[in-house]
Chimera marker file (.cmm) of the C-alpha trace (Angstrom):
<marker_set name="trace">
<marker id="1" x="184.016" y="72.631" z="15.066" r="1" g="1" b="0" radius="0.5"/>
<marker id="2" x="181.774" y="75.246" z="13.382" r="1" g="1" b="0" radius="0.5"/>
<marker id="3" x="183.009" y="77.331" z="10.769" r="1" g="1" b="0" radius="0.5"/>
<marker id="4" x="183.080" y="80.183" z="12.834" r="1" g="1" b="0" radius="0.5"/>
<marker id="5" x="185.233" y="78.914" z="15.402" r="1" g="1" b="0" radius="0.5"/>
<marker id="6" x="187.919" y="77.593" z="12.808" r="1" g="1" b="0" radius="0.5"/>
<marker id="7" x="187.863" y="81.225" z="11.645" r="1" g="1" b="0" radius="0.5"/>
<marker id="8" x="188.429" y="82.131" z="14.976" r="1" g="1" b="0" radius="0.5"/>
<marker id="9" x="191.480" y="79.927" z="15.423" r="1" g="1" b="0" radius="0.5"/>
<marker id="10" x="193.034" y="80.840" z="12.117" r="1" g="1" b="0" radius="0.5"/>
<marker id="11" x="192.891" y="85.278" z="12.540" r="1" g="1" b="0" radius="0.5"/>
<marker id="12" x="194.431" y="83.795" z="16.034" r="1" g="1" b="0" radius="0.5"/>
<marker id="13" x="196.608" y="81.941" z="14.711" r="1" g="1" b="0" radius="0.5"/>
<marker id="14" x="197.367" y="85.006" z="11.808" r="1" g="1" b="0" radius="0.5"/>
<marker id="15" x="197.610" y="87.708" z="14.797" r="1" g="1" b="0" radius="0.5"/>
<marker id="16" x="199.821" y="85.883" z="16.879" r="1" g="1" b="0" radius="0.5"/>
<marker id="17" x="202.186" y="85.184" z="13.599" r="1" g="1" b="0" radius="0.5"/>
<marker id="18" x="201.798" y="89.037" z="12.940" r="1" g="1" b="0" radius="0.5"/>
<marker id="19" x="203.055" y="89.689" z="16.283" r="1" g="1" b="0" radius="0.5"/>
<marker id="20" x="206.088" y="87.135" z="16.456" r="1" g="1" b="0" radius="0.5"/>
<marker id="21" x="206.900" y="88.897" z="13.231" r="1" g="1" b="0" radius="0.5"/>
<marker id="22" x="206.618" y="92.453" z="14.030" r="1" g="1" b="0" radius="0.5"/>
<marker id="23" x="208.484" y="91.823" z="16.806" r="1" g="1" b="0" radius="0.5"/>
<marker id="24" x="211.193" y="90.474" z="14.941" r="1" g="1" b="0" radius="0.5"/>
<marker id="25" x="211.447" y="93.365" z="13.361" r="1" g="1" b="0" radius="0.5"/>
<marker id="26" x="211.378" y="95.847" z="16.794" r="1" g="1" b="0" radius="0.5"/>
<marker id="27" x="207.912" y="96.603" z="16.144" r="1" g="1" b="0" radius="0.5"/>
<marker id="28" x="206.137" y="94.948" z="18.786" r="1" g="1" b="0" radius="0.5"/>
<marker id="29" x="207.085" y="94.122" z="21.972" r="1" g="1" b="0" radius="0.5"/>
<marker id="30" x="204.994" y="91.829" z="23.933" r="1" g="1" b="0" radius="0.5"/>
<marker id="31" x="205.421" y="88.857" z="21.361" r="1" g="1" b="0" radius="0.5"/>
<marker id="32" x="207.470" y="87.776" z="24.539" r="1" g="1" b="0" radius="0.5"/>
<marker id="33" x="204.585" y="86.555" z="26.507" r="1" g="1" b="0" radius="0.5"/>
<marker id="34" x="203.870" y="83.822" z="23.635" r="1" g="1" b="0" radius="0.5"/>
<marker id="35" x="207.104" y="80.650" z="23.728" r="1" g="1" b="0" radius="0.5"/>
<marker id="36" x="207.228" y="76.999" z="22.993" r="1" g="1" b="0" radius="0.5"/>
<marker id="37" x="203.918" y="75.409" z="22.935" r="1" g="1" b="0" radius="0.5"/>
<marker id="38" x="201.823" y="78.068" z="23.926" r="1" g="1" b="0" radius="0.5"/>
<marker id="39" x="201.894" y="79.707" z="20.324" r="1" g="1" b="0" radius="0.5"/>
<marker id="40" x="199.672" y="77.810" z="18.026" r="1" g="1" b="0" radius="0.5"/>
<marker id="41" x="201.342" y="75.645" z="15.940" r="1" g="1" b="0" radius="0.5"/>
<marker id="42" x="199.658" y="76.980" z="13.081" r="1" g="1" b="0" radius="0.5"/>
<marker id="43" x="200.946" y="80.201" z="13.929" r="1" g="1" b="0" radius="0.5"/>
<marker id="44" x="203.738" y="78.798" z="14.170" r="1" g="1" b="0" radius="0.5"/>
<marker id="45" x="204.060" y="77.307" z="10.984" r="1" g="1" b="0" radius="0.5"/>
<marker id="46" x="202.858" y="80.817" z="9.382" r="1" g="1" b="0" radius="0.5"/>
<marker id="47" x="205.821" y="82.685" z="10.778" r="1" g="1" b="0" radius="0.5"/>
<marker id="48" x="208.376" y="80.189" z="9.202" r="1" g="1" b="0" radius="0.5"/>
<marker id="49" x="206.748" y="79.977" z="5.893" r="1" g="1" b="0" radius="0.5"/>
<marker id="50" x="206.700" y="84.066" z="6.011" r="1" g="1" b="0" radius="0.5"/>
<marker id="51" x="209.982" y="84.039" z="7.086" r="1" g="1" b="0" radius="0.5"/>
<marker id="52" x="211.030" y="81.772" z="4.263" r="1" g="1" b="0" radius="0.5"/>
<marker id="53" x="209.359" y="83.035" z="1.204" r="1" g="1" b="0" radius="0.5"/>
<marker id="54" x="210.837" y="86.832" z="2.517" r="1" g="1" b="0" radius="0.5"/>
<marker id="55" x="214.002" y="85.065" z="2.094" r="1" g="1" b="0" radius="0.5"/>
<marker id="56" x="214.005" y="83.995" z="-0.909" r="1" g="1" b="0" radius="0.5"/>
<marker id="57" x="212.044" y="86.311" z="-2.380" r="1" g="1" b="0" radius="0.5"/>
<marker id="58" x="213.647" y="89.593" z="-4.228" r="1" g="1" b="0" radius="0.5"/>
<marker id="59" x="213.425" y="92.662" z="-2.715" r="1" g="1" b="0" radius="0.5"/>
<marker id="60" x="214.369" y="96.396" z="-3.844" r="1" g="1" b="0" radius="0.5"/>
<marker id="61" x="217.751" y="96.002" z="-2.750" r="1" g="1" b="0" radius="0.5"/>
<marker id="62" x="219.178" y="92.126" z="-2.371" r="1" g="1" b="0" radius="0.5"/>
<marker id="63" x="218.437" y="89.610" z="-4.771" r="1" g="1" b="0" radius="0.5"/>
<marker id="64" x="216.099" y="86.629" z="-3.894" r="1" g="1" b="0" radius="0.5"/>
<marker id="65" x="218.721" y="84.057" z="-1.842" r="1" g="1" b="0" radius="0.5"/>
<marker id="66" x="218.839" y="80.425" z="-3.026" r="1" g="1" b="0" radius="0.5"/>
<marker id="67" x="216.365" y="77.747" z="-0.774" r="1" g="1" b="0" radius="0.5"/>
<marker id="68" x="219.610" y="76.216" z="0.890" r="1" g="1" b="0" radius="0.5"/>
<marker id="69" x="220.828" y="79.306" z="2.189" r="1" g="1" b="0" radius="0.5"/>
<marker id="70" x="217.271" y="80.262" z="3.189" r="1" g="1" b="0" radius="0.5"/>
<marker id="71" x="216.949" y="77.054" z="5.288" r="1" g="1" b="0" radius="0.5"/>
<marker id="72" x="220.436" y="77.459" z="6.961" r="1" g="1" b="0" radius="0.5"/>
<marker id="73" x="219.171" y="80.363" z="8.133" r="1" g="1" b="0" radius="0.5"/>
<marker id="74" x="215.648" y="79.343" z="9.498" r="1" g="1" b="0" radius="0.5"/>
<marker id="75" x="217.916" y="76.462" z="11.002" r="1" g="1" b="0" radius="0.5"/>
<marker id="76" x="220.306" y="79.093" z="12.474" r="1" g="1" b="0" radius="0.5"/>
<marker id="77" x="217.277" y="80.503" z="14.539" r="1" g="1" b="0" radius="0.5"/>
<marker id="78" x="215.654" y="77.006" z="15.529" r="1" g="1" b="0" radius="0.5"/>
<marker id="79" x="215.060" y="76.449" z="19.494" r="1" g="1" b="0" radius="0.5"/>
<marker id="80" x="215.537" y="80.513" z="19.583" r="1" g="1" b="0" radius="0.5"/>
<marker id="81" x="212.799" y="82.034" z="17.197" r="1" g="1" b="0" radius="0.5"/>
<marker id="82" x="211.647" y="79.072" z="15.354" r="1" g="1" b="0" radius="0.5"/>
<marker id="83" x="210.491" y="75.793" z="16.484" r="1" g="1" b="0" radius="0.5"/>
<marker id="84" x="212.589" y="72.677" z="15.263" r="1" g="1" b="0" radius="0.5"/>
<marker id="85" x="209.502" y="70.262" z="14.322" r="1" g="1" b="0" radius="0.5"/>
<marker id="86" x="207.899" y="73.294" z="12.380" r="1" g="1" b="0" radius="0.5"/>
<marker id="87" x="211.648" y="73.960" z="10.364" r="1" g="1" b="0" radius="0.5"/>
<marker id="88" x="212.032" y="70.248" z="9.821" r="1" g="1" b="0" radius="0.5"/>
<marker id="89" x="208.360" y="69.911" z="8.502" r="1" g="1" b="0" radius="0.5"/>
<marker id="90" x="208.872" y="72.741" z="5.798" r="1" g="1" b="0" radius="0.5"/>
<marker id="91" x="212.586" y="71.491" z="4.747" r="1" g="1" b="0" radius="0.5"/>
<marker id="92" x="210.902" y="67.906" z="4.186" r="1" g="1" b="0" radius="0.5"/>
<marker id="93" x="208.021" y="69.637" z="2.500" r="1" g="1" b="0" radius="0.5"/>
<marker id="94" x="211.130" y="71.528" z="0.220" r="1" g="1" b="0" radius="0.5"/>
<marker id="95" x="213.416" y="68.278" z="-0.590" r="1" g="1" b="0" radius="0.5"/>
<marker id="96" x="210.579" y="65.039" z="-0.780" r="1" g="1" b="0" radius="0.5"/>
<marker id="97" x="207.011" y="66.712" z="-1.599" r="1" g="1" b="0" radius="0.5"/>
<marker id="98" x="207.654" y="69.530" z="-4.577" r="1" g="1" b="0" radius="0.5"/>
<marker id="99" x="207.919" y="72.071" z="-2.797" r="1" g="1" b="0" radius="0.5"/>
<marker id="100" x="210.751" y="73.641" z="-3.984" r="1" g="1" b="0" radius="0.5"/>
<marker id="101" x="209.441" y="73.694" z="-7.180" r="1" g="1" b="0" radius="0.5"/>
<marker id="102" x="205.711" y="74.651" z="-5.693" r="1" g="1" b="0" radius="0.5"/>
<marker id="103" x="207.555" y="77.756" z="-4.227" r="1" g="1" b="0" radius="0.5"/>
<marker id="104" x="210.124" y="78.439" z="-7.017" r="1" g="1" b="0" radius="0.5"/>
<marker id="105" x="207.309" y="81.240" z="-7.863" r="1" g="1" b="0" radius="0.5"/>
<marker id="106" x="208.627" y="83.258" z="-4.831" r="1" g="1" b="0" radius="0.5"/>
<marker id="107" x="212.203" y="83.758" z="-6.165" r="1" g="1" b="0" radius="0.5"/>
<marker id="108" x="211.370" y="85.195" z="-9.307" r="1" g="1" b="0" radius="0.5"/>
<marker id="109" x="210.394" y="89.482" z="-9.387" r="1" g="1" b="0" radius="0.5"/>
<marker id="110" x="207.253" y="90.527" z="-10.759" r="1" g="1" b="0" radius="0.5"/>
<marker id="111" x="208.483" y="93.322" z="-12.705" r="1" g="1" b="0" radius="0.5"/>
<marker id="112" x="204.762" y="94.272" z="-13.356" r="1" g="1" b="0" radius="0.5"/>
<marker id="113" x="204.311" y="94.786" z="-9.382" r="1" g="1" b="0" radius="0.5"/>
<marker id="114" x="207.530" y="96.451" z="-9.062" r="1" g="1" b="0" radius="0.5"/>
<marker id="115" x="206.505" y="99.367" z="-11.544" r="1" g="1" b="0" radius="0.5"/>
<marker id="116" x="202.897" y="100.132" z="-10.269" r="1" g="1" b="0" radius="0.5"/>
<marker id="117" x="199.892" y="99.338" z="-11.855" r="1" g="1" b="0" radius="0.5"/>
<marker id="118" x="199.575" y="101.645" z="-15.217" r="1" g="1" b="0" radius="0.5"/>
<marker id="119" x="196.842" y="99.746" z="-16.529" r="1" g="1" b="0" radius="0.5"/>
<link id1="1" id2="2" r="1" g="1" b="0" radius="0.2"/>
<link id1="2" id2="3" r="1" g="1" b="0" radius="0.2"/>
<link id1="3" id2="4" r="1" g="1" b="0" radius="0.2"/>
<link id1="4" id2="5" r="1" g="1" b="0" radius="0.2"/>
<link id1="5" id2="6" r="1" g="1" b="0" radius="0.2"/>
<link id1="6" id2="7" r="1" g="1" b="0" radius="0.2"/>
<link id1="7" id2="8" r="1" g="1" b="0" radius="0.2"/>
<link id1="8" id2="9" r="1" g="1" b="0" radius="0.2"/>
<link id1="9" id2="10" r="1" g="1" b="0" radius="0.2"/>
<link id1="10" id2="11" r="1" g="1" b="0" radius="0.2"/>
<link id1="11" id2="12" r="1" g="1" b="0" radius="0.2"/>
<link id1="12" id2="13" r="1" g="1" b="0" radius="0.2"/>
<link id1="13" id2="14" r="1" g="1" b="0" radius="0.2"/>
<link id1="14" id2="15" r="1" g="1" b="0" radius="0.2"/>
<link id1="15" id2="16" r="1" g="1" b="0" radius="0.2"/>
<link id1="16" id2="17" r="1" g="1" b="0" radius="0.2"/>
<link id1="17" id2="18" r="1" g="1" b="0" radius="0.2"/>
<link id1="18" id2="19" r="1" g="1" b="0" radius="0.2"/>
<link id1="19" id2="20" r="1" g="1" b="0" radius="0.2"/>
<link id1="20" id2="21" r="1" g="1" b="0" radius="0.2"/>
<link id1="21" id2="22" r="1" g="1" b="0" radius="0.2"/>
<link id1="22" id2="23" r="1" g="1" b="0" radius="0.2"/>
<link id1="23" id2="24" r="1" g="1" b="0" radius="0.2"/>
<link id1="24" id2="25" r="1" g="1" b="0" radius="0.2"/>
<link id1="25" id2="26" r="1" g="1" b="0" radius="0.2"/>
<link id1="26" id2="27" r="1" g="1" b="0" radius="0.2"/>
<link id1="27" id2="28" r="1" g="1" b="0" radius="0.2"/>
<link id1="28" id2="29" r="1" g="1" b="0" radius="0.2"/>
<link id1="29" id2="30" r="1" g="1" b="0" radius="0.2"/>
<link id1="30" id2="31" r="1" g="1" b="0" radius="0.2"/>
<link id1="31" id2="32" r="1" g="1" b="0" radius="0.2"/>
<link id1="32" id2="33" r="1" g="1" b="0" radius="0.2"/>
<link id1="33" id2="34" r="1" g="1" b="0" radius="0.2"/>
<link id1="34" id2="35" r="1" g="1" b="0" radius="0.2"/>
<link id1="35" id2="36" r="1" g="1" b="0" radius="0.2"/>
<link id1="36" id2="37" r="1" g="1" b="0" radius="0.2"/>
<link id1="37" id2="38" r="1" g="1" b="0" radius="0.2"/>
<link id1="38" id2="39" r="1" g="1" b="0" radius="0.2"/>
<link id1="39" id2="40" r="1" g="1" b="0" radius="0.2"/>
<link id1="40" id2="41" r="1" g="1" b="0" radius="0.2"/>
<link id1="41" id2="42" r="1" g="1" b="0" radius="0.2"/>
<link id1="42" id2="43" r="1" g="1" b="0" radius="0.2"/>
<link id1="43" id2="44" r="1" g="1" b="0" radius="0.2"/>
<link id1="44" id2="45" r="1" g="1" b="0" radius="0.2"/>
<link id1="45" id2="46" r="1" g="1" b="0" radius="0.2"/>
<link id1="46" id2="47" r="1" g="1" b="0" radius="0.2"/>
<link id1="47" id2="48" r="1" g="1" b="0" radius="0.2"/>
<link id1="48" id2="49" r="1" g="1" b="0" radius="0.2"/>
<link id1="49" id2="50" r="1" g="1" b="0" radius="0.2"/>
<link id1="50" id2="51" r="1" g="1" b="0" radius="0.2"/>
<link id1="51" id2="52" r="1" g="1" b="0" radius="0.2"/>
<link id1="52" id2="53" r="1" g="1" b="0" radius="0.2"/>
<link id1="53" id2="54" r="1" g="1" b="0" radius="0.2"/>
<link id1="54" id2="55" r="1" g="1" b="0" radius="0.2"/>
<link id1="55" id2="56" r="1" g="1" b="0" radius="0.2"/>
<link id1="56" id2="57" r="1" g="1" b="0" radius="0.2"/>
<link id1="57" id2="58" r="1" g="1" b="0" radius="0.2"/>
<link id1="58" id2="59" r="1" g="1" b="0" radius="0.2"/>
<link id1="59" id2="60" r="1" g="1" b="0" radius="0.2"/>
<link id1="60" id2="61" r="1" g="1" b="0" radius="0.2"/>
<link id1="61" id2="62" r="1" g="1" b="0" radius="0.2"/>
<link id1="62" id2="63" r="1" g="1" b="0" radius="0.2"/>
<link id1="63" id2="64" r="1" g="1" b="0" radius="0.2"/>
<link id1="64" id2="65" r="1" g="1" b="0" radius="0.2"/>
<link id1="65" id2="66" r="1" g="1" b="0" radius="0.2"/>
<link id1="66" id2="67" r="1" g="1" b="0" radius="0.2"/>
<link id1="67" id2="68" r="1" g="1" b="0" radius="0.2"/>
<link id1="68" id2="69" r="1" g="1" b="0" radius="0.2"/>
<link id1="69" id2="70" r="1" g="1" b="0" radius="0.2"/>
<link id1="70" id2="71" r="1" g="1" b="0" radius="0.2"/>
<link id1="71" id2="72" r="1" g="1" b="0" radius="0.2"/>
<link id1="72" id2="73" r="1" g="1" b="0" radius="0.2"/>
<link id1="73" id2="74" r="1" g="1" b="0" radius="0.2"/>
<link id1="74" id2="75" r="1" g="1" b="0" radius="0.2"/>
<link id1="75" id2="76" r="1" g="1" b="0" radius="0.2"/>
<link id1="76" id2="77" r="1" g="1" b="0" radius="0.2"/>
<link id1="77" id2="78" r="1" g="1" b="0" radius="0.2"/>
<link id1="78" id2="79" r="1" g="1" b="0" radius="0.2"/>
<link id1="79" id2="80" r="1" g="1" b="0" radius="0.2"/>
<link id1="80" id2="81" r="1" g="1" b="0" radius="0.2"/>
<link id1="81" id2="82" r="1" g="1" b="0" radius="0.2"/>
<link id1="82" id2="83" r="1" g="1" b="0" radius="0.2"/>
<link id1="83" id2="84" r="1" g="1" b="0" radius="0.2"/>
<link id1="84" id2="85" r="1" g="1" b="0" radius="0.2"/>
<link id1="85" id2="86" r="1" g="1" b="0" radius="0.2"/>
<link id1="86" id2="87" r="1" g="1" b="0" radius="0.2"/>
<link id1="87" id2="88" r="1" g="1" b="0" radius="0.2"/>
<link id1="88" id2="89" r="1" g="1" b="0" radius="0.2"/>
<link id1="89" id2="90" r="1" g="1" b="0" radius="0.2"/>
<link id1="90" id2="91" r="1" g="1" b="0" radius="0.2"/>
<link id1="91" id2="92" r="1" g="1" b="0" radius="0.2"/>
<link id1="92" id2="93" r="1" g="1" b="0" radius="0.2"/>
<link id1="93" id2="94" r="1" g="1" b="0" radius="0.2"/>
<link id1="94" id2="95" r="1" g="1" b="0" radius="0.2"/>
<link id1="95" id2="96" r="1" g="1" b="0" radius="0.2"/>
<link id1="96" id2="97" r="1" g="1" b="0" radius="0.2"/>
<link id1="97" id2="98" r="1" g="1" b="0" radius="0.2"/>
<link id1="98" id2="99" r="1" g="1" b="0" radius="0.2"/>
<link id1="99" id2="100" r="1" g="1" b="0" radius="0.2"/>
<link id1="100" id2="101" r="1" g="1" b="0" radius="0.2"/>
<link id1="101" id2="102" r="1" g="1" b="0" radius="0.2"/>
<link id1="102" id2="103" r="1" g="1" b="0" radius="0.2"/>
<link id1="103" id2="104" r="1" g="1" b="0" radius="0.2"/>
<link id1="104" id2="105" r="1" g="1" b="0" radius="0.2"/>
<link id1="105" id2="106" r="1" g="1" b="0" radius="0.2"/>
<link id1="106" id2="107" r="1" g="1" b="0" radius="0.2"/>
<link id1="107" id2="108" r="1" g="1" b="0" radius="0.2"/>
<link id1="108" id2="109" r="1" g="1" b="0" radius="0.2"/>
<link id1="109" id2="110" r="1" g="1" b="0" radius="0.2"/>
<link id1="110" id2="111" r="1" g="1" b="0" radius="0.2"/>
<link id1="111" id2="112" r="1" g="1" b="0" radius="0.2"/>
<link id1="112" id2="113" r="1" g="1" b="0" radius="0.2"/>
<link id1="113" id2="114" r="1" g="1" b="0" radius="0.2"/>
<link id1="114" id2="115" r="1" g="1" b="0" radius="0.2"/>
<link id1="115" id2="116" r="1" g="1" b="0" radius="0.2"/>
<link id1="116" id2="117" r="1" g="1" b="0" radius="0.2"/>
<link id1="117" id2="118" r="1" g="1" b="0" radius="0.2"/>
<link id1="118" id2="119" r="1" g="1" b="0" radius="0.2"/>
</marker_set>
């Protein structure tokens, strides 16, 4: 595969995650057509791992939740909005390969961000 077409596959990948989450949100509507296996599993895996760090990630008005809640919650949505292979892959990537402490990052505010850039 060139480099070109791997490009290709990954903005496909990126629009089609883009779309499942927009439409998660009510801001897209034909994220419908795409179930199951005909959404690229690496889109896929893009729309848990966004869903996931905007869990536990702090926002303007709710604190950062903890990774176990986070997960109950992708879990919650498996076989609905989330394939189970794709949840199970990043919760074994969390509890045996670092990754909770590879994403620990994501939980913590970046006060500089939150004011604006005066520099």
């Amino acid at each position: 595969m060139t480099d070109l077409q791997m490009l290709g596959k990954y903005l496909e990948a990126e629009l089609i995650a883009c779309r499942i989450s927009a439409s998660k949100m009510g801001f897209y509507t034909s994220a419908a057509e795409y179930a199951g296996d005909d959404i690229l599993k690496t889109a896929q895996i893009c729309a848990v791992a966004n869903t996931f760090v905007g869990l536990i990630s702090p926002r303007s008005y709710r604190e950062g939740m903890d990774f176990t809640k986070a997960v109950d919650i992708l879990q919650g949505d498996v076989d609905h909005q989330f394939s189970r292979g794709v949840v199970a892959a990043l919760v074994s990537h969390l509890e045996n390969k670092g990754g909770r402490e590879a994403w620990e990052h994501f939980r913590v505010l970046d006060e500089d961000s939150e004011a604006g850039s005066d520099t």
